[in-house]
N, CA, C and O atoms as CSV, one atom per row, in Angstrom:
chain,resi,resn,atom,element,x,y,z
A,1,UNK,N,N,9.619,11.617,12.105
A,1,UNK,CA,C,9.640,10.810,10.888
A,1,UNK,C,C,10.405,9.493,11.084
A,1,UNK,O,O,9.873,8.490,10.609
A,2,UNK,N,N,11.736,9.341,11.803
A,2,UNK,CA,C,11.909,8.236,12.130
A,2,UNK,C,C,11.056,6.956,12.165
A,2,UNK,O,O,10.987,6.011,11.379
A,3,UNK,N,N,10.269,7.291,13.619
A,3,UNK,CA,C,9.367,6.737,14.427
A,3,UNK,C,C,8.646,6.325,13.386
A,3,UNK,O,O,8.465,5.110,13.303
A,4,UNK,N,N,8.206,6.990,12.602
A,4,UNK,CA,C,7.135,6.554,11.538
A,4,UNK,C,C,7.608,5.604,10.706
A,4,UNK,O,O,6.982,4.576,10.446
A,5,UNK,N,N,8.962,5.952,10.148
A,5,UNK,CA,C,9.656,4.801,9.457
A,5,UNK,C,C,9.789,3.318,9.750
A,5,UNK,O,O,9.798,2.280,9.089
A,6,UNK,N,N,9.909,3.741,11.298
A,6,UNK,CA,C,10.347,2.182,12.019
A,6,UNK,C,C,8.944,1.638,12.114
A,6,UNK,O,O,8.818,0.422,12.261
A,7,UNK,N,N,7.964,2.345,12.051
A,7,UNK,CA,C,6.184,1.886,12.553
A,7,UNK,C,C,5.936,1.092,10.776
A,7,UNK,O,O,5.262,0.125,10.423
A,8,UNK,N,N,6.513,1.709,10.275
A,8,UNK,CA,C,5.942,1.115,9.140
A,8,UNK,C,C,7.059,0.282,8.758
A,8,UNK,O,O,6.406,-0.761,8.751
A,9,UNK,N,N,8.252,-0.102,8.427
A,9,UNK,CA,C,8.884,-0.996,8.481
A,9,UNK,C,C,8.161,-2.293,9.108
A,9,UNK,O,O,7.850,-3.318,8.502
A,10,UNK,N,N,7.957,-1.976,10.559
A,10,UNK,CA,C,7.315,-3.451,11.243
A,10,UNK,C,C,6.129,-3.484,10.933
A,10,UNK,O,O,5.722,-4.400,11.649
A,11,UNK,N,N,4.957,-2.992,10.150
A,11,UNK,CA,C,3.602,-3.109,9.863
A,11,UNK,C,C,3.806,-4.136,8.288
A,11,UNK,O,O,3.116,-5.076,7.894
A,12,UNK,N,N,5.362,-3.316,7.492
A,12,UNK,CA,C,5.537,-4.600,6.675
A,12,UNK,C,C,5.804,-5.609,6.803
A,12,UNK,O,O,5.659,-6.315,5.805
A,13,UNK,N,N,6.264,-6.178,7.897
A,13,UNK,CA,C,6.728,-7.207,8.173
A,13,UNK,C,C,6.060,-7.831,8.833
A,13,UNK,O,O,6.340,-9.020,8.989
A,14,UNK,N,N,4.537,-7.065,9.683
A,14,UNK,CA,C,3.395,-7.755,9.895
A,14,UNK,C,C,2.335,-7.913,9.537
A,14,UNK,O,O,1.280,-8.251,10.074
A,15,UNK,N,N,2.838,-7.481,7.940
A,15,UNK,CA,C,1.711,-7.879,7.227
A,15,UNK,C,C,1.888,-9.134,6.281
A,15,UNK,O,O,1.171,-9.542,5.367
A,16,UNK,N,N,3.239,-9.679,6.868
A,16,UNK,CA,C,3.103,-11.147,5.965
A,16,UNK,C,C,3.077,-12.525,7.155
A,16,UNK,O,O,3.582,-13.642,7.035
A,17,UNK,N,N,2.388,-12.014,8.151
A,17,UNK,CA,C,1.911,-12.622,9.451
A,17,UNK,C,C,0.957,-12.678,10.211
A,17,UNK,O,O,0.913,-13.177,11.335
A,18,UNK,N,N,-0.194,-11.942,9.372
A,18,UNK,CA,C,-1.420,-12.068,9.258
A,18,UNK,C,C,-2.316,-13.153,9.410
A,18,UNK,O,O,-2.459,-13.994,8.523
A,19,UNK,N,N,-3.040,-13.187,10.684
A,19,UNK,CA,C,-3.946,-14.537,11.200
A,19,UNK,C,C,-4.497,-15.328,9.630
A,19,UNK,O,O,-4.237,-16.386,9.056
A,20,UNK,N,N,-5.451,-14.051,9.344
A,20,UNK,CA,C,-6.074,-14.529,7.823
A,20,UNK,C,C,-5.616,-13.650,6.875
A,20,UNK,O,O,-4.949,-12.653,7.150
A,21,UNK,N,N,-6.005,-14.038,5.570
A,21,UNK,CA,C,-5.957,-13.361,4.340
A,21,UNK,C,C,-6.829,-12.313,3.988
A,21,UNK,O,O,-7.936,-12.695,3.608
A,22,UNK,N,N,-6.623,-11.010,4.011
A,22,UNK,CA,C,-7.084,-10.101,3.366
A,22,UNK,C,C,-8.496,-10.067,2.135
A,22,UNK,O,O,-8.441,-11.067,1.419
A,23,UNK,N,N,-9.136,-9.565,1.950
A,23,UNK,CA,C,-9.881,-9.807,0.914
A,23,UNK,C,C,-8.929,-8.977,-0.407
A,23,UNK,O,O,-7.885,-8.358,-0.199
A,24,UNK,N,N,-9.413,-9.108,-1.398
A,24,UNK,CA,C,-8.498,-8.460,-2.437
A,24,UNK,C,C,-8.503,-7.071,-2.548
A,24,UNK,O,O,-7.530,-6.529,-3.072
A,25,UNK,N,N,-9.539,-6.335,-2.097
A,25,UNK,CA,C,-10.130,-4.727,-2.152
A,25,UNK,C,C,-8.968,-4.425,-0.832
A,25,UNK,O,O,-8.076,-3.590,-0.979
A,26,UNK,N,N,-9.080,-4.986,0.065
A,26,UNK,CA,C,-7.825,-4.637,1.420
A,26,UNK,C,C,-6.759,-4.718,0.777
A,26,UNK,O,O,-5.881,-3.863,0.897
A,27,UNK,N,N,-6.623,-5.973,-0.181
A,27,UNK,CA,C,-4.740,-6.092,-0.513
A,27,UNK,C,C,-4.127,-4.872,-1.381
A,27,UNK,O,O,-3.063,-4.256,-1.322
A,28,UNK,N,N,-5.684,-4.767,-2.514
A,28,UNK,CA,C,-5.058,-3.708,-3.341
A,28,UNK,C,C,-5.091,-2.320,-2.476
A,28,UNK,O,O,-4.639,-1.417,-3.180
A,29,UNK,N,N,-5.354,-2.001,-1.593
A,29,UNK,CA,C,-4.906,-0.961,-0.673
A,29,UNK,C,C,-4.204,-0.480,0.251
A,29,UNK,O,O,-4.052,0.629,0.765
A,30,UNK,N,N,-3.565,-2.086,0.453
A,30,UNK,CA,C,-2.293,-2.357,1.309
A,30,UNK,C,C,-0.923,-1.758,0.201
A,30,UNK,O,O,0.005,-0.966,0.362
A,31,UNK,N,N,-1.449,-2.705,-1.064
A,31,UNK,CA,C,-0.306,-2.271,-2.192
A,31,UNK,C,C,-0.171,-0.741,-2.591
A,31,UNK,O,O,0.831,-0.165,-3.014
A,32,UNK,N,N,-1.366,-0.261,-2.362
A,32,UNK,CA,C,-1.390,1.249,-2.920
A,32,UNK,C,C,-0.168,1.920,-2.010
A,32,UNK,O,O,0.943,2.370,-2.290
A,33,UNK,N,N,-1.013,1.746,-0.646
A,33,UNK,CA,C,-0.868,2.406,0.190
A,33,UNK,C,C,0.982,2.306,0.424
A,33,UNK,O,O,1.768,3.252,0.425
A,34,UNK,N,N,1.261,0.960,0.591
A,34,UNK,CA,C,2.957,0.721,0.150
A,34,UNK,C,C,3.915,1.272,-0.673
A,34,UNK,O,O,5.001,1.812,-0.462
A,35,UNK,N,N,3.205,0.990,-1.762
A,35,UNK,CA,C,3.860,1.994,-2.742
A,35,UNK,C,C,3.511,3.537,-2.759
A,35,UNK,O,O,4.618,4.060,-2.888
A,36,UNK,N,N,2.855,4.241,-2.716
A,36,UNK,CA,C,2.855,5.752,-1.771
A,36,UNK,C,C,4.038,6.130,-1.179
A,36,UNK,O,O,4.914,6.937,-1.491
A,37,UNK,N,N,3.850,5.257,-0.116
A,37,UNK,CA,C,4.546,5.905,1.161
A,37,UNK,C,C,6.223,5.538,0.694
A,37,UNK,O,O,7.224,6.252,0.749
A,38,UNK,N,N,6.022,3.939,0.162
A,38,UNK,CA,C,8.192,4.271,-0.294
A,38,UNK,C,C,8.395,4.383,-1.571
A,38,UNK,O,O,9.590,4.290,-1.848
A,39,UNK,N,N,7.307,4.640,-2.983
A,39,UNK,CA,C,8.246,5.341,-3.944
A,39,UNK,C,C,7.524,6.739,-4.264
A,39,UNK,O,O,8.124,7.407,-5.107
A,40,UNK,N,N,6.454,7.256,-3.797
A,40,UNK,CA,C,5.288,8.370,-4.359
A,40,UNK,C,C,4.575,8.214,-4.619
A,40,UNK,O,O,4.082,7.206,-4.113
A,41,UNK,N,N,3.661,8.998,-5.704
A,41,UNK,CA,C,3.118,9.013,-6.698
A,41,UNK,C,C,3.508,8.386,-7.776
A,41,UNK,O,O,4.643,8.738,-8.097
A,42,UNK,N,N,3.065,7.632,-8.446
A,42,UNK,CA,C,2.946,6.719,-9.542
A,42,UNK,C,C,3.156,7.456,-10.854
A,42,UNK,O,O,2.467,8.312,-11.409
A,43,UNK,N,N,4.271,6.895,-11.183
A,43,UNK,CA,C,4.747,7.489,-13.021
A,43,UNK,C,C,4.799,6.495,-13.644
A,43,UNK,O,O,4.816,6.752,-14.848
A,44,UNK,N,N,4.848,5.042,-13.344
A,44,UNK,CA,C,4.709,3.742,-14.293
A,44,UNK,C,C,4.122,3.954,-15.232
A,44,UNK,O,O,3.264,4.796,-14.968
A,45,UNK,N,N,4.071,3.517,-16.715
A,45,UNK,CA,C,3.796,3.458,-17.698
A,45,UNK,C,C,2.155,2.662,-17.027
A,45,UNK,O,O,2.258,2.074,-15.951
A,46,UNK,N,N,0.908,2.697,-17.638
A,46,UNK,CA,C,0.101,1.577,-17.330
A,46,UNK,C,C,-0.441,0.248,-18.085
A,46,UNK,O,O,-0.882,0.372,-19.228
A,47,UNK,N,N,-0.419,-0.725,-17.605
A,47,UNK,CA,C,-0.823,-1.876,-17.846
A,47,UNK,C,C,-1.679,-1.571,-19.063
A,47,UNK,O,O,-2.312,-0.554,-19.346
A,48,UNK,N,N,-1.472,-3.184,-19.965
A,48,UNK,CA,C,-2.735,-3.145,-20.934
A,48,UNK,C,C,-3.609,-3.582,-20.433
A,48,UNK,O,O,-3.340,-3.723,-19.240
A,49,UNK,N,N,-5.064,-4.067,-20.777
A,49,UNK,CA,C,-5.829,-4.866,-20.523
A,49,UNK,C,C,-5.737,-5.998,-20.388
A,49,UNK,O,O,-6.659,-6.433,-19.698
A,50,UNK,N,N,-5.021,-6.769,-20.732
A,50,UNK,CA,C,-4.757,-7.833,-20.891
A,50,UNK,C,C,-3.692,-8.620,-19.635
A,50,UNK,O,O,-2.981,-9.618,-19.746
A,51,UNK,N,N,-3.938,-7.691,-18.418
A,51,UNK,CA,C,-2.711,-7.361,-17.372
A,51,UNK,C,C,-3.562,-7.214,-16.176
A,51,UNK,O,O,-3.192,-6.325,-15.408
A,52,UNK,N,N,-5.121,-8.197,-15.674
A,52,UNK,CA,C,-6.154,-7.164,-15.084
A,52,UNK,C,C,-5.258,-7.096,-13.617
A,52,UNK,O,O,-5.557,-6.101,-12.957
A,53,UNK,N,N,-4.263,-7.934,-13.018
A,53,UNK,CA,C,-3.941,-7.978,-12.106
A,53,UNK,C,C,-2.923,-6.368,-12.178
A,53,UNK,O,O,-3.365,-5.336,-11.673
A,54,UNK,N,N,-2.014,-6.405,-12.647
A,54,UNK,CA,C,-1.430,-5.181,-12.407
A,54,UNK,C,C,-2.031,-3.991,-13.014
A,54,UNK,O,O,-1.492,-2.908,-12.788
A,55,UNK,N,N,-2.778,-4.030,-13.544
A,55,UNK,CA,C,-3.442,-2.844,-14.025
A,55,UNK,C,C,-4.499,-2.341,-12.802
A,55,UNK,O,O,-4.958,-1.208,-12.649
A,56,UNK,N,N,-4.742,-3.572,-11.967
A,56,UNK,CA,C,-5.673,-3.280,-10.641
A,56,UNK,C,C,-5.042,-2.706,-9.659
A,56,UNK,O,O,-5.633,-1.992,-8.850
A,57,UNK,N,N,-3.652,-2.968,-9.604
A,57,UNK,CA,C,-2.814,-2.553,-8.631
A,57,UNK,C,C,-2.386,-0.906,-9.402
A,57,UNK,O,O,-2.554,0.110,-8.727
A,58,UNK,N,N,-1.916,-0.826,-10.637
A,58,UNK,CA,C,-1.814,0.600,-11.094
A,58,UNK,C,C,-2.730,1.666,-10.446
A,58,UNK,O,O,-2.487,2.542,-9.616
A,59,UNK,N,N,-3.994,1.267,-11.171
A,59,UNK,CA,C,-5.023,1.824,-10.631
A,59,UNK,C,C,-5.392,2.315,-9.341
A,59,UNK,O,O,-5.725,3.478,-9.111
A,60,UNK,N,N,-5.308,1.242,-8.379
A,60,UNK,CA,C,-5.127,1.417,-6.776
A,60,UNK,C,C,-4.316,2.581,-6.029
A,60,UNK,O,O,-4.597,3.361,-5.119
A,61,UNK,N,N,-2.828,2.276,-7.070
A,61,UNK,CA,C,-1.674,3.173,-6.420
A,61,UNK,C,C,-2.004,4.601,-7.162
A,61,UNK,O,O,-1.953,5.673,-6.559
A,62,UNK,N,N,-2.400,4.456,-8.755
A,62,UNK,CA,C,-2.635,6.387,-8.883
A,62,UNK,C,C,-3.855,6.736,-8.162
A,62,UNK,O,O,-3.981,7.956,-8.055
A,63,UNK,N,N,-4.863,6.001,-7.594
A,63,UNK,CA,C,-5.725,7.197,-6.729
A,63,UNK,C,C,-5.109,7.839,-5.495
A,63,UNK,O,O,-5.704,8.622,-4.754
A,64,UNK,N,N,-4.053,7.490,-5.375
A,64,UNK,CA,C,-3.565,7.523,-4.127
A,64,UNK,C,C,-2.275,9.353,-4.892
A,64,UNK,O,O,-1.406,10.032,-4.345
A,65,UNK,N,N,-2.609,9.366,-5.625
A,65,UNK,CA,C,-1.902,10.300,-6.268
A,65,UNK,C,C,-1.933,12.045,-5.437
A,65,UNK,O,O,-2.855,12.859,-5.472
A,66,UNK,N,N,-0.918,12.140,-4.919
A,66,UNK,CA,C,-0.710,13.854,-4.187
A,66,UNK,C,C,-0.857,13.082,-2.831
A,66,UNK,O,O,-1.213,13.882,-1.965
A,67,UNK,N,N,-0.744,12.102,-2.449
A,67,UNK,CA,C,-0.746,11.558,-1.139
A,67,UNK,C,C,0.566,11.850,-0.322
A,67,UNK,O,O,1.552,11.273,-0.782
A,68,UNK,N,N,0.732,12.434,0.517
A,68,UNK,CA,C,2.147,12.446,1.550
A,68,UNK,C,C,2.437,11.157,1.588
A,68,UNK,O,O,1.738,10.153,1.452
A,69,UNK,N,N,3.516,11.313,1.781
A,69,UNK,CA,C,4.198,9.611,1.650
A,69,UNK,C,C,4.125,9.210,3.083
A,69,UNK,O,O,4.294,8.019,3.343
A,70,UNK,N,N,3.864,10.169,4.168
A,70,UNK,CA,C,4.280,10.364,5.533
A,70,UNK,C,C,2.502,9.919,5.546
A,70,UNK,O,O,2.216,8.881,6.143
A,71,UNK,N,N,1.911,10.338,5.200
A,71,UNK,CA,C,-0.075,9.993,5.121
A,71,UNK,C,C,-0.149,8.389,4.947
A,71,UNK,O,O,-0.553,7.462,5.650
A,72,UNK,N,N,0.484,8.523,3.566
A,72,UNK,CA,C,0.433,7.242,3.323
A,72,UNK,C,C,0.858,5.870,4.422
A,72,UNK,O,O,0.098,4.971,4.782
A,73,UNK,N,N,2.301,6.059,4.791
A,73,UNK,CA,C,2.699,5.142,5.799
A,73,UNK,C,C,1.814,5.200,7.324
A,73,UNK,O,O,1.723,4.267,8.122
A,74,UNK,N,N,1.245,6.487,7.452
A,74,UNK,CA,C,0.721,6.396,8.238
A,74,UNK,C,C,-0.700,5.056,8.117
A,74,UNK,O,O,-0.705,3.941,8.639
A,75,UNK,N,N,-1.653,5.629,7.343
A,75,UNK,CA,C,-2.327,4.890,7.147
A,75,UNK,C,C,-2.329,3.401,6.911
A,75,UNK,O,O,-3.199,2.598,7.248
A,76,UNK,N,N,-1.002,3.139,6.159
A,76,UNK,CA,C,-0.507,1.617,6.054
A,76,UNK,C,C,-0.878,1.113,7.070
A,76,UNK,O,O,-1.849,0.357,7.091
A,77,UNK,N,N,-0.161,1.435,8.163
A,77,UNK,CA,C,0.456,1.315,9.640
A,77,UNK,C,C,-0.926,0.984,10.173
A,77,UNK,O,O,-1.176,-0.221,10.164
A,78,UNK,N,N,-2.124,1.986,10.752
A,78,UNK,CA,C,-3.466,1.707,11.427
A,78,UNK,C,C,-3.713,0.701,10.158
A,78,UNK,O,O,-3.200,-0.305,10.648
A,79,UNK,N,N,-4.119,0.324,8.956
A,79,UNK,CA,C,-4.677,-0.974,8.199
A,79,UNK,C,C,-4.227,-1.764,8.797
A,79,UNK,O,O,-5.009,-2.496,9.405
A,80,UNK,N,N,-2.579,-2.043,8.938
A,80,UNK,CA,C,-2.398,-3.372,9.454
A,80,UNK,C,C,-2.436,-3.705,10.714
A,80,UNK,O,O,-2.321,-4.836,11.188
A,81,UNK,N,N,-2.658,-2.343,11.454
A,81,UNK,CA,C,-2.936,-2.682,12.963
A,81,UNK,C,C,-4.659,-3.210,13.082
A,81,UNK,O,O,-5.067,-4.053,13.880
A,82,UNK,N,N,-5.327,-2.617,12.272
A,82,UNK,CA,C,-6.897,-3.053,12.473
A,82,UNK,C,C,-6.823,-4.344,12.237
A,82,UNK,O,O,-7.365,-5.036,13.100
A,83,UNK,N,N,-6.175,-5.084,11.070
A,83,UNK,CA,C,-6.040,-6.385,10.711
A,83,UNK,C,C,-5.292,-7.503,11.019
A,83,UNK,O,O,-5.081,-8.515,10.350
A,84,UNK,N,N,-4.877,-7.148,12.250
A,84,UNK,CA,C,-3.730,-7.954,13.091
A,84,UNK,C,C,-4.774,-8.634,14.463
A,84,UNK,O,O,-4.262,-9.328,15.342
């Protein structure tokens, strides 16, 4: 678990060093996938409508709901390696 910590630590930090920009369907899965792995599953209250940006990101992070946080970082980790 360490190892994993430190893999994903530097996948955050190479993901704001990215040749190009992400499309938005990648970002909101980068965000999911982020939030997973360092706070859980999602208990935030959700966005109104009137909120489409964070309500897109809500959305993103509860499908990700019963996800190992250890899954999650994993997966972070290969996204930003495919996209590097």
């Amino acid at each position: 678990m360490p190892n994993l910590n430190k893999k994903f630590e530097a996948a955050v930090a190479n993901s704001k060093n990215l040749s190009e920009r992400p499309d938005n369907m990648t970002l909101l899965k980068l965000y999911a996938l982020y939030k997973q792995g360092s706070v859980g599953d999602n208990t935030e209250k959700k966005p109104g409508f009137s909120d489409m940006v964070a309500r897109a990101k809500w959305d993103a992070w509860s499908l990700l709901k019963g996800t190992a946080s250890t899954d999650a970082m994993q997966q972070y980790v290969d996204l930003i390696e495919s996209l590097s």
